[in-house]
N, C-alpha and C positions, 0 to 999 in steps of 0.2 A: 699769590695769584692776583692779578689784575681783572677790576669788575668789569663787566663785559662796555658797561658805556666807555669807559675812558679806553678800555682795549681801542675800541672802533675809533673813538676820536681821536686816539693816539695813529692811528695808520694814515685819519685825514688828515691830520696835520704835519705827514710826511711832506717836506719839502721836495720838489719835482722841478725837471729840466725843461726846457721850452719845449712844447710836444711841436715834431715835423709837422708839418703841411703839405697838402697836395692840390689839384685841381682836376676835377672829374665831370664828366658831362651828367646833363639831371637824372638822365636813364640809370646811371651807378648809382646813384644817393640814398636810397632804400638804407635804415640802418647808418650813417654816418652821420658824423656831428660837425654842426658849422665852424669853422675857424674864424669866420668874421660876420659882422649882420648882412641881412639881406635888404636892401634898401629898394625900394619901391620907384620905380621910374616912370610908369602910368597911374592916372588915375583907374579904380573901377567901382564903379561901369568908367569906361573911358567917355561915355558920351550919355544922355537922357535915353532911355529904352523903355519897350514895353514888359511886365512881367505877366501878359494873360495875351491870349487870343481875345479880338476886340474889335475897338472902334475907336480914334483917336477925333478930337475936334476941338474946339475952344468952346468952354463951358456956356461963356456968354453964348454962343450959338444954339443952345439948347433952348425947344420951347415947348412943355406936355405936350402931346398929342400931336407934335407935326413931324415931318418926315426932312431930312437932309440928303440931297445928293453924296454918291459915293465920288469921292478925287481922282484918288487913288490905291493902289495897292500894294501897301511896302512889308515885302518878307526880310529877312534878318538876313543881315549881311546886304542890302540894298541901299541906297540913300534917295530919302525922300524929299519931294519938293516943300516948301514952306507951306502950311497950312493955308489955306484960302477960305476967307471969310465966309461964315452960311455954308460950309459943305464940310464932310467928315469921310476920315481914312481909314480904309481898313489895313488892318494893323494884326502883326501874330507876335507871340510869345520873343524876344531877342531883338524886337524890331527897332530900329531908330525911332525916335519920334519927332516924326515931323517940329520945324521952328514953326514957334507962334501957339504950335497943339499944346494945352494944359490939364487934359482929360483924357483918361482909356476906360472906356466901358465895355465891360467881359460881353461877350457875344450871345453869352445866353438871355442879354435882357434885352436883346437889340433881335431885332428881324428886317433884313434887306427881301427888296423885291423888287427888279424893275431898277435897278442901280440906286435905290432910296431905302435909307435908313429907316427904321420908324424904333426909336429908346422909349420901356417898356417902365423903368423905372429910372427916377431923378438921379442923375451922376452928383458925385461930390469931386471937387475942384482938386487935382494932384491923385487920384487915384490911380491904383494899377499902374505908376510909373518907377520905374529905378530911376534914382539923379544919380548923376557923374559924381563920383567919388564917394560916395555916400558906405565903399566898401573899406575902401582905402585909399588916400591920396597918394600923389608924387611926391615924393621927400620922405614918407615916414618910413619906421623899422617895420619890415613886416617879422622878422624873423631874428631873435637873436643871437649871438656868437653863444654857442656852445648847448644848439638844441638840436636834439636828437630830429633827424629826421626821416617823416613816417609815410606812408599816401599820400596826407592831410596837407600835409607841410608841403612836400614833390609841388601836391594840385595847386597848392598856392603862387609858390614859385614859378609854376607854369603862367599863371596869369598874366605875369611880366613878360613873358618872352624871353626870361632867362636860361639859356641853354647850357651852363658850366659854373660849378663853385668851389668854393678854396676850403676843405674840408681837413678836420685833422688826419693824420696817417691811422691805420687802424693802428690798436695797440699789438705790440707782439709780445705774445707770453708765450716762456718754456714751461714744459712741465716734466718733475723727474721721480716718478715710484722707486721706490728701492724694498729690497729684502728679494733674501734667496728664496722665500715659499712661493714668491708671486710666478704665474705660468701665462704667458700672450694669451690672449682668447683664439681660440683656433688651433691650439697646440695640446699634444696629448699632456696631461698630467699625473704627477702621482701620489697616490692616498693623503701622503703629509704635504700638497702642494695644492694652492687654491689659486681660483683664474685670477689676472691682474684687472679689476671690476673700475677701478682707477680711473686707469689710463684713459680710456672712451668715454667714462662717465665725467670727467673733467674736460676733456676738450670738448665735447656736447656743451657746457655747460657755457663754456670761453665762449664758444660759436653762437649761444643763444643771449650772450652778453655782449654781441660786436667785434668782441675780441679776436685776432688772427693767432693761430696757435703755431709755433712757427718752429719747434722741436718736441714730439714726444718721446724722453729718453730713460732708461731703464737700467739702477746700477745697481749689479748682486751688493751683498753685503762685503766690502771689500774699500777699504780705505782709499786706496788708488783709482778704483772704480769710479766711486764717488764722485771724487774730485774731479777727476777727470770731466764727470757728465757734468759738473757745475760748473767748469772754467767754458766748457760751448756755451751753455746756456745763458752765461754771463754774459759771453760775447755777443751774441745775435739778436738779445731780449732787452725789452725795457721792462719784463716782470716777470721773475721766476717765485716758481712754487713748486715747491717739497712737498712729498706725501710720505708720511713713514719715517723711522729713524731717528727723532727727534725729540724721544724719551732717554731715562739714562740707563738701558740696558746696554750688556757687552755687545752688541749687534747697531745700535744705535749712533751711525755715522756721518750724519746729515750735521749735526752740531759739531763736533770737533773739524771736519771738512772745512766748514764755511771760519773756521775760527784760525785753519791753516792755511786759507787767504784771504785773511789778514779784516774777516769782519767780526764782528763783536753782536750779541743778541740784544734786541733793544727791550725785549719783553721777551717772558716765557711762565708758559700756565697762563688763563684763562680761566676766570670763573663761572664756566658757563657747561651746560650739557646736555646735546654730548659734544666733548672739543674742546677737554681741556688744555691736552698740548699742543699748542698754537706758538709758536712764537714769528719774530720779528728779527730781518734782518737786513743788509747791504754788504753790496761790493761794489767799488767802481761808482756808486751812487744807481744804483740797477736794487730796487728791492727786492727780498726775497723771503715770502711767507710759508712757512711749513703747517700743513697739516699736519692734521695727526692722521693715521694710515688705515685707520675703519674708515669703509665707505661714506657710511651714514652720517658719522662723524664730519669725514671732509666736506662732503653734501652739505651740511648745515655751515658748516663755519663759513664757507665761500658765501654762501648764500644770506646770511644774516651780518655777517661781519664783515667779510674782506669785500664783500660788491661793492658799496660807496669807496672804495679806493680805489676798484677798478673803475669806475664813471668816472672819478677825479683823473685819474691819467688818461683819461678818454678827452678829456676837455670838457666834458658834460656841466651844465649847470645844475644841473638836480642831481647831486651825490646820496642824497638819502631820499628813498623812495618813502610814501604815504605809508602809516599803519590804520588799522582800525581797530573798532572795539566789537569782543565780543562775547559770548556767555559760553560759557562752560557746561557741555553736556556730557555728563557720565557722574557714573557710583563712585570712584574710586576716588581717593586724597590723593594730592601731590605736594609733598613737603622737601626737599632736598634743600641743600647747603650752598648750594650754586643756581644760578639761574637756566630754567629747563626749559630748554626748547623742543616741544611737543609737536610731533607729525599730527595735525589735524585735517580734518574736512570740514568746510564753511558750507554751511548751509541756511537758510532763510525760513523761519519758523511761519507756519501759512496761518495761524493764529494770532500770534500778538505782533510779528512781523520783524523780532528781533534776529540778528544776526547769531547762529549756535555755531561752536567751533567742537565738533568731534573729533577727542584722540583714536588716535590706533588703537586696537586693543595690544600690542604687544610694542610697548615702546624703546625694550633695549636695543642699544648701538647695532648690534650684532641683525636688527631686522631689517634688511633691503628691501623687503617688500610694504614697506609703508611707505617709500619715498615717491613710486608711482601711484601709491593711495592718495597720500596727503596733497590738497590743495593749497596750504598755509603751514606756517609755525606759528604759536601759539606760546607764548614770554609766560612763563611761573615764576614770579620774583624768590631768590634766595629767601631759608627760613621762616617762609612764610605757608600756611597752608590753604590752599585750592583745591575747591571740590566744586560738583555739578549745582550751577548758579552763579558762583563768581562769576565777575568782569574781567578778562582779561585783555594784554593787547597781542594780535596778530599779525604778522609780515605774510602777507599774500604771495603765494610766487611768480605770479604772475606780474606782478611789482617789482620783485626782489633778485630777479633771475632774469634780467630783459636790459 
């Protein structure tokens, strides 16, 4: 078995084909990754503005106690005259600033009457103004190739007046359940046959990862079957993924399939749990990672392991998402042989202010109902024993599954 670090660096360091390109208007970009920077073609602020409701004037014009004519009155999106010596403009939040003005003072320390100013407190020289560029200049990166983008990023781009960008294609992943127990959801079953919990719970997962899922296909136990679902999926995807079959029982036909066109496994077994058969394969240069065929199982492996190879075929620059640390709250030991990935919930201790990571109380493979519990997984290094107090590290999912 393969320790679970090199397992994951082993899948980064899958060599990949130029990911296609497309071009999308900004409205689409929610969720896609840039294929090239975004370069900044205005200044912003493009021009000196105000950031308060005020009063604009040249400082030297200021004298305690005396009053300034009003000029003018420039609301945003207007363009003002040049300041005129001894007199002051009123001014709102966005506003240009008059040339020559080098002072905005907020309006609450100013009182007009009678079109005359009277400043209530001494201005300081550059106050309350945005200068042109001071966000971003013309020429530099605001954005660069292979970042995911969110609102943040959109609002950004907006700035420019950028209305289209050259993003990579979404990824398209097949996905293929096998075994004769599995039953669609929606479909009557019988006592020895359980719902196919897979299938929707993997393409959720794609879809919540960017990912386009572009066949969900389903082959009984049956040699020819198999194959068959693997030669589409080969064809139409640039990453397939097995669930099932890919142990060495008589039923198990996910491994000889792929090896009867013509790939070889590049790894198999994983020392990790739950998920230890995992393996590693190609066709056509088209990856293709097998689960193992428990839900909770797949659940985790995708989610701790295989996601940094999905951002990598995504073109993402951040292939490994953040962990954190955090303590261990429960009675029980956890000693195993492989390294355990524990369905936890992160919580914030209102006392000392550390980070607690609560297990499930029932943590075998076979519990699906911890995987809507758990807000994190939670790493128990092999051989080693952890109880309530240890440090450990956790994969947030909200990190690890985005």
């Amino acid at each position: 078995m393969l320790d679970f670090d090199t397992a994951q660096q082993r899948l980064l360091d899958l060599p990949i084909a130029d990911i296609p390109v497309e071009t999308i208007s900004l409205q689409q970009a929610q969720g896609r990754v840039l294929a090239q920077d975004v370069v900044a073609t205005l200044d912003m602020p493009s021009a000196d503005n105000s950031s308060m409701d005020g009063y604009a004037l040249r400082l030297q014009d200021y004298v305690p106690g005396s009053s300034l004519p009003v000029q003018q009155r420039v609301f945003a999106g207007q363009a003002p005259q040049p300041q005129e010596p001894g007199k002051i403009s009123r001014i709102f939040t966005g506003s240009l600033i008059p040339e020559g003005a080098d002072t905005v003072v907020i309006q609450e320390v100013c009182s007009e009457e009678d079109g005359q100013v009277t400043i209530t407190q001494a201005p300081v020289k550059n106050q309350n103004i945005r200068r042109q560029g001071e966000d971003t200049r013309s020429g530099s990166v605001l954005l660069e190739q292979g970042t995911v983008l969110g609102a943040a990023e959109i609002g950004l781009i907006a700035t420019q007046g950028i209305a289209t960008l050259t993003v990579y294609r979404r990824l398209k992943v097949g996905i293929l359940t096998t075994g004769d127990e599995l039953v669609p959801v929606g479909q009557s079953r019988q006592s020895s046959q359980i719902f196919n919990s897979n299938a929707p719970m993997l393409t959720a997962l794609f879809h919540t990862l960017g990912a386009q899922v572009e066949h969900v296909l389903h082959a009984m136990d049956d040699m020819d079957a198999t194959r068959e679902a693997l030669n589409t999926l080969f064809a139409d995807c640039d990453l397939v993924i097995s669930v099932g079959g890919v142990s060495v029982g008589e039923k198990d036909l996910v491994k000889p399939a792929l090896e009867a066109l013509g790939a070889s496994l590049d790894f198999w077994k994983v020392r990790m749990k739950p998920g230890k058969p995992v393996a590693l394969s190609s066709v056509n240069n088209v990856p293709v990672i097998c689960l193992p065929g428990n839900p909770v199982s797949a659940y985790t492996v995708l989610a701790v392991l295989v996601s940094p190879l999905i951002r990598k075929l995504q073109g993402r620059r951040q292939c490994l998402p953040s962990r954190i640390q955090a303590t261990l709250k429960t009675d029980r030991v956890f000693n195993e042989t492989r390294d355990e990935f524990l369905r936890v919930r992160i919580t914030q201790d209102e006392q000392t202010g550390l980070l607690m990571a609560e297990p499930y109380e029932r943590q075998g493979s076979g519990m699906s109902s911890s995987l809507p519990w758990a807000n994190a997984f939670a790493r128990v290094p092999a051989v080693q024993k952890y109880t309530g107090g240890d440090r450990v590290w956790v994969y947030p999912k909200e990190d690890w599954i985005r």
